[in-house]
C-alpha positions as CSV (number, residue, x, y, z in Angstrom):
1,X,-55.6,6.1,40.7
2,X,-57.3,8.7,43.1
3,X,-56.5,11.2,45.3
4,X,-56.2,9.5,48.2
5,X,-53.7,6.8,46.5
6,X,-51.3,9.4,45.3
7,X,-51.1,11.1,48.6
8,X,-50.4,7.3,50.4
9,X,-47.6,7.0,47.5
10,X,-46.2,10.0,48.5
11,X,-45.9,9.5,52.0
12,X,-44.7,6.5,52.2
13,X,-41.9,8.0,49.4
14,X,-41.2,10.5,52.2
15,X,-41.0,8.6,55.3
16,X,-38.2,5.7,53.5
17,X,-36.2,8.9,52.0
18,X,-36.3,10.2,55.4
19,X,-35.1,6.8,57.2
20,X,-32.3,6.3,54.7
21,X,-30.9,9.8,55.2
22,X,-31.4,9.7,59.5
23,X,-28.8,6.9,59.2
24,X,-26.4,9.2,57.9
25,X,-26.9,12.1,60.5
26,X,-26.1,10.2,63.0
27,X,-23.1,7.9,61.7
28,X,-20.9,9.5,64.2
29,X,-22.5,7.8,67.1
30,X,-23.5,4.9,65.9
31,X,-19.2,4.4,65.2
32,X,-18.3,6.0,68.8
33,X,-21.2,3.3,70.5
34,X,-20.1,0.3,68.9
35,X,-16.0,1.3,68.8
36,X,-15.3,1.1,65.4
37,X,-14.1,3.6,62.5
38,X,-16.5,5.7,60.6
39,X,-15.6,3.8,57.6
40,X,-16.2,0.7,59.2
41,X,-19.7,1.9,60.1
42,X,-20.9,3.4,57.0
43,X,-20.2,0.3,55.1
């Protein structure tokens, strides 16, 4: 592998990590918008 794959590995590591975990931030609103519980909207 070179360089260049590495550093499109870890990006793309980065950027799913970071969609998965924007979900979570913003749980809250997603539950008031749609009118249900928190625990109906994290599952």
């Amino acid at each position: 592998m070179n360089r260049m794959s590495i550093y499109a590995l870890a990006l793309g590591v980065f950027l799913t990590a970071t969609s998965e975990l924007v979900v979570s931030g913003i749980l809250n609103v997603i539950a008031d918008n749609l009118n249900i519980s928190l625990a109906l909207a994290g599952n």
